[in-house]
SERO-734883 format. One record per residue (C-alpha): residue number from 1; x, y, z. Coordinates in nm, 3 decimals. Example, Ala and Ser with C-alpha at 12.3 -4.5 7.8 and 13.67 -1.06 7.14 Angstrom:
<sites>
+-----+---------+---------+---------+
| seq |      px |      py |      pz |
+-----+---------+---------+---------+
|   1 |   1.230 |  -0.450 |   0.780 |
|   2 |   1.367 |  -0.106 |   0.714 |
+-----+---------+---------+---------+
</sites>
This chain:
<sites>
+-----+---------+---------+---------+
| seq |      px |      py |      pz |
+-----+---------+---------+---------+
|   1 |  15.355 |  12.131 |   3.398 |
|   2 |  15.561 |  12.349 |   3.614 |
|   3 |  15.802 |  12.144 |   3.894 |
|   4 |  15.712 |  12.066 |   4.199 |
|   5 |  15.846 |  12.269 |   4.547 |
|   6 |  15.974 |  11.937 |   4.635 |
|   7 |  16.185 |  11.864 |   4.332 |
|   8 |  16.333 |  12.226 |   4.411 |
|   9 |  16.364 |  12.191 |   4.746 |
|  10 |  16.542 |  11.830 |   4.676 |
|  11 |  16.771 |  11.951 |   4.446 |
|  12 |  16.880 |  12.241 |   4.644 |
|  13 |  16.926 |  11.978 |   4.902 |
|  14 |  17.136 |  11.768 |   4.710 |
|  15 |  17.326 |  12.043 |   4.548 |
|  16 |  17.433 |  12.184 |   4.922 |
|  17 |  17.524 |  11.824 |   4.974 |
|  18 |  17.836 |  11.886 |   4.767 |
|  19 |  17.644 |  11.768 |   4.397 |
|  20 |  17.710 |  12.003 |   4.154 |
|  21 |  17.551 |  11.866 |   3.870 |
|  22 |  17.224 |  11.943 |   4.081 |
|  23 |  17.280 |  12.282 |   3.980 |
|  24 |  17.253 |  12.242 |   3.640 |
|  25 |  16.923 |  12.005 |   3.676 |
|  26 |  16.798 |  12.303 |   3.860 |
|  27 |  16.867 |  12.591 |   3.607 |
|  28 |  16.582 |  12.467 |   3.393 |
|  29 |  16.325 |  12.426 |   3.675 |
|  30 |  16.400 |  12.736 |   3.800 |
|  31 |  16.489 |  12.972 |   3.464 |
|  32 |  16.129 |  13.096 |   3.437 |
|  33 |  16.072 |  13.208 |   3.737 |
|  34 |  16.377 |  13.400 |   3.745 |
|  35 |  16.263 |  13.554 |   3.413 |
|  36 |  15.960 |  13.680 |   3.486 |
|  37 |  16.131 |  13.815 |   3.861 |
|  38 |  16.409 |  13.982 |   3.629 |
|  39 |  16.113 |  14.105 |   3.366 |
|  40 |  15.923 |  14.280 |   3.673 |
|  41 |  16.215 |  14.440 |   3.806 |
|  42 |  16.395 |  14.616 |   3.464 |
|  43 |  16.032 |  14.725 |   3.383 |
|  44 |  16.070 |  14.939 |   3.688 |
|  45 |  16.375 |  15.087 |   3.525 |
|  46 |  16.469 |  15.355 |   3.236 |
|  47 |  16.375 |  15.196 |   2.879 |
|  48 |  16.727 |  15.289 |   2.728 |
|  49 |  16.848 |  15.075 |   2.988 |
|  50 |  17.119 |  14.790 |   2.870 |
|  51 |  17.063 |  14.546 |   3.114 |
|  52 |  16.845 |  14.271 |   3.005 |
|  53 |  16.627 |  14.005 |   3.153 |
|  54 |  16.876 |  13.739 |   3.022 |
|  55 |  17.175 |  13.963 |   3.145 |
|  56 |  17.020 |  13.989 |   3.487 |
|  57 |  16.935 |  13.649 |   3.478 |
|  58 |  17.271 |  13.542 |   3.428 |
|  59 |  17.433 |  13.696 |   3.658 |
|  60 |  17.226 |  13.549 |   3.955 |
|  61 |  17.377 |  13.241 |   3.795 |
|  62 |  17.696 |  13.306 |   3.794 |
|  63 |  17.681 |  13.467 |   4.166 |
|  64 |  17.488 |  13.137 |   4.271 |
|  65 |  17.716 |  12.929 |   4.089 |
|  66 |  18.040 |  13.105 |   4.245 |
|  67 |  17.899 |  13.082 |   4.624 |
|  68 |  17.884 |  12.772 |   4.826 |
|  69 |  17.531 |  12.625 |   4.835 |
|  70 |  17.370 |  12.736 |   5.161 |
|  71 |  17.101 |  12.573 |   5.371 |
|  72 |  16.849 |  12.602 |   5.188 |
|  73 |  16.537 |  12.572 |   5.326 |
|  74 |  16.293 |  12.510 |   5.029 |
|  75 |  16.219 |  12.670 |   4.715 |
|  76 |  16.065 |  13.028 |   4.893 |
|  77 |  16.381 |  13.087 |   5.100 |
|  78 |  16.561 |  12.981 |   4.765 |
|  79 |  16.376 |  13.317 |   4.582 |
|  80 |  16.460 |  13.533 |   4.859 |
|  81 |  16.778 |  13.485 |   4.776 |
|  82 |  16.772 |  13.516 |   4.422 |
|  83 |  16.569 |  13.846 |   4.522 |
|  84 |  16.899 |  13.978 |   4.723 |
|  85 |  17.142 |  13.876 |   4.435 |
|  86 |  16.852 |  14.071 |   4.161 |
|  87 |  16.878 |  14.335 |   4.411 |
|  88 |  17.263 |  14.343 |   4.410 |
|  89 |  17.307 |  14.332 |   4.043 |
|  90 |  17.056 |  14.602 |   4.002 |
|  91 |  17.204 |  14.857 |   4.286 |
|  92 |  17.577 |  14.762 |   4.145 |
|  93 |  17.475 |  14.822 |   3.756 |
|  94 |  17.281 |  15.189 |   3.874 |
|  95 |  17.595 |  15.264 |   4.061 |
|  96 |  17.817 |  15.207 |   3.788 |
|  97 |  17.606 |  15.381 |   3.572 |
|  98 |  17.512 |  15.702 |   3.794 |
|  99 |  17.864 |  15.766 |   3.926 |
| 100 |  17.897 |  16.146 |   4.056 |
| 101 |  17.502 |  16.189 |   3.929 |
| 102 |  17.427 |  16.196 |   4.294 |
| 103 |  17.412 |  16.478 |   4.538 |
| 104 |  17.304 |  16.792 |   4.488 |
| 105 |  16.943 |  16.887 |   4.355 |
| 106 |  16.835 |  16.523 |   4.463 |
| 107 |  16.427 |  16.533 |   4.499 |
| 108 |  16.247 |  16.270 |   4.751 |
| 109 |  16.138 |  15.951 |   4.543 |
| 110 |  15.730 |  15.924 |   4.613 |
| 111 |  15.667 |  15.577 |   4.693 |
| 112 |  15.359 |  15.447 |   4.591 |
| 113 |  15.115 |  15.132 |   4.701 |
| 114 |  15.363 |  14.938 |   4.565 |
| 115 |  15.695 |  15.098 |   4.663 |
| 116 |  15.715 |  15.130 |   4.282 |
| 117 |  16.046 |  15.356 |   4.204 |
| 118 |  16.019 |  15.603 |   3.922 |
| 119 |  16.161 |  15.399 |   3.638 |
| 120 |  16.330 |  15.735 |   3.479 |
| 121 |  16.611 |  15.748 |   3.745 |
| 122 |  16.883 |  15.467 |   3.794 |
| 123 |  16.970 |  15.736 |   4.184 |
| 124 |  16.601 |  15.627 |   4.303 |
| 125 |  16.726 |  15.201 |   4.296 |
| 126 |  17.055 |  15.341 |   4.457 |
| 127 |  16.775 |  15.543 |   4.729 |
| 128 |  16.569 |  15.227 |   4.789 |
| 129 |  16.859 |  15.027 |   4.829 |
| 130 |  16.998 |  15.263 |   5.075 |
| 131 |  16.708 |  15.346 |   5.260 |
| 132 |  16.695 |  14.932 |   5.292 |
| 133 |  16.980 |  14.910 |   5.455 |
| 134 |  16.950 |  15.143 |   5.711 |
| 135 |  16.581 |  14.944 |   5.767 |
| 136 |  16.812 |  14.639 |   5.821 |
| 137 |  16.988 |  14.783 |   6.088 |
| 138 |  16.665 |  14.871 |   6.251 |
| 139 |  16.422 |  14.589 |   6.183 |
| 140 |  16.594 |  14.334 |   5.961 |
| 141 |  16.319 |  14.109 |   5.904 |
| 142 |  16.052 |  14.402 |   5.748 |
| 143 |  16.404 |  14.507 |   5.540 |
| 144 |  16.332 |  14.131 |   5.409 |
| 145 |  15.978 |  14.155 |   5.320 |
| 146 |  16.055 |  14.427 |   5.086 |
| 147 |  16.352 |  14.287 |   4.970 |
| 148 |  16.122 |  13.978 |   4.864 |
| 149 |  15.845 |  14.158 |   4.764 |
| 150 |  15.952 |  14.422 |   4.550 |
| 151 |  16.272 |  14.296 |   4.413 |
| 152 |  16.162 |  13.922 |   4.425 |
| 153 |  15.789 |  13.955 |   4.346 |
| 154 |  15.726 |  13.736 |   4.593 |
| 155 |  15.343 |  13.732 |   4.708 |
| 156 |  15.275 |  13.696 |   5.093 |
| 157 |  15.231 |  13.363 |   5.107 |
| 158 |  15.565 |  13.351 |   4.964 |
| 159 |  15.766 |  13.606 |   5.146 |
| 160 |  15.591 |  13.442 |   5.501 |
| 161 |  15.719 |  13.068 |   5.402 |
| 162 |  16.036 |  13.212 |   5.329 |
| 163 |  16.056 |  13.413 |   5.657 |
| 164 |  15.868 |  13.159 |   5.855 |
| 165 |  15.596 |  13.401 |   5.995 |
| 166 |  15.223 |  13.426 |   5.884 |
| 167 |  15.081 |  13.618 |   5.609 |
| 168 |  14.924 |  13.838 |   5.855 |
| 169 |  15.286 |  13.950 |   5.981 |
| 170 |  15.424 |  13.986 |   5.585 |
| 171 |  15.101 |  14.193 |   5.535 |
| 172 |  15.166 |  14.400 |   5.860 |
| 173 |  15.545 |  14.460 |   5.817 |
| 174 |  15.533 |  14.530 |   5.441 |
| 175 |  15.271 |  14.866 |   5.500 |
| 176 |  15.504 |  14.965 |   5.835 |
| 177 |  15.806 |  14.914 |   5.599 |
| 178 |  15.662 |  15.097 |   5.332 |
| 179 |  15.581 |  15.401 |   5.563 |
| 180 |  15.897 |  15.404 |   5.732 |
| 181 |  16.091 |  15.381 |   5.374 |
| 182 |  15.845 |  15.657 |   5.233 |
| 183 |  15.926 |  15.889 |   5.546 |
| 184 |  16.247 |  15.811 |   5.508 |
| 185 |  16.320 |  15.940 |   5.146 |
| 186 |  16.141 |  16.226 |   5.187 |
| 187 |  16.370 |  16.333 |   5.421 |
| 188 |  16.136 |  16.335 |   5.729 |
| 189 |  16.365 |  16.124 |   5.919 |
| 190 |  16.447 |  15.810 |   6.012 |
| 191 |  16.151 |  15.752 |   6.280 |
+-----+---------+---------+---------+
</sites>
């Protein structure tokens, strides 16, 4: 039986509180689910890739272990940010990996339905990831929704809990988002 959002949310609570054996009653309840976020997001990516789902995994622990607890507010705003760290990790590995690959001869990245990046090419992570931040400087809050939604796998129930708005909003900024990323990357400007 999976753990209830309350004993997350409690143990996040207690863990901010200063308690950091919380942290390691929380690993278990929370391992899975950062698993299957980490298994969605490298299937995304090349298939010679070296970066595994424990790897990836991992390393949101050791970034979450190495920051001061925050103020958490519940399990869904706890995924969000384990969706920014995934997102992170990812964008640093391509980086480090595709170092003076970019440039010249770049092609727009299609986005489709799903914002789904062509899994061949570490430069179209480093493309989403810039394209996102230049959406946070414009509307920070639809920047979120994709951050949860296609690196977190959040659904919109989730992503609205975590950003405090309803579904209908998550549903609404995620398909402007989308459009404005999508114009974006094809080079038809920022609009």
């Amino acid at each position: 039986m999976p753990p209830a959002d309350d004993d997350i949310t409690g143990l996040l609570r207690i863990w901010r509180q200063g308690d950091g054996t919380a942290l390691e009653t929380l690993v278990p309840l929370i391992e899975g689910d950062l698993r299957r976020i980490a298994r969605q997001r490298l299937a995304r990516r090349h298939p010679d890739n070296t970066f595994t789902t424990t790897s990836l995994v991992q390393e949101v622990f050791v970034r979450l272990a190495g920051n001061s607890p925050r103020d958490w507010q519940g399990r869904a705003h706890f995924f969000a940010l384990c969706a920014a760290i995934m997102r992170n990790v990812l964008v640093d590995h391509a980086r480090a990996n595709s170092c003076g690959k970019r440039g010249g001869g770049s092609r727009p990245v299609p986005l489709d339905e799903g914002l789904a990046v062509c899994p061949d090419r570490m430069e179209d992570l480093i493309s989403v990831h810039d394209a996102l931040e230049k959406l946070t400087e414009i509307d920070d809050r639809k920047a979120r929704v994709v951050e949860m939604r296609f690196f977190g796998g959040m659904s919109v129930q989730e992503t609205a809990e975590a950003l405090g708005v309803s579904p209908e909003t998550v549903t609404r900024d995620w398909r402007i988002a989308r459009m404005w990323l999508l114009r974006h990357m094809s080079g038809s400007g920022p609009g």
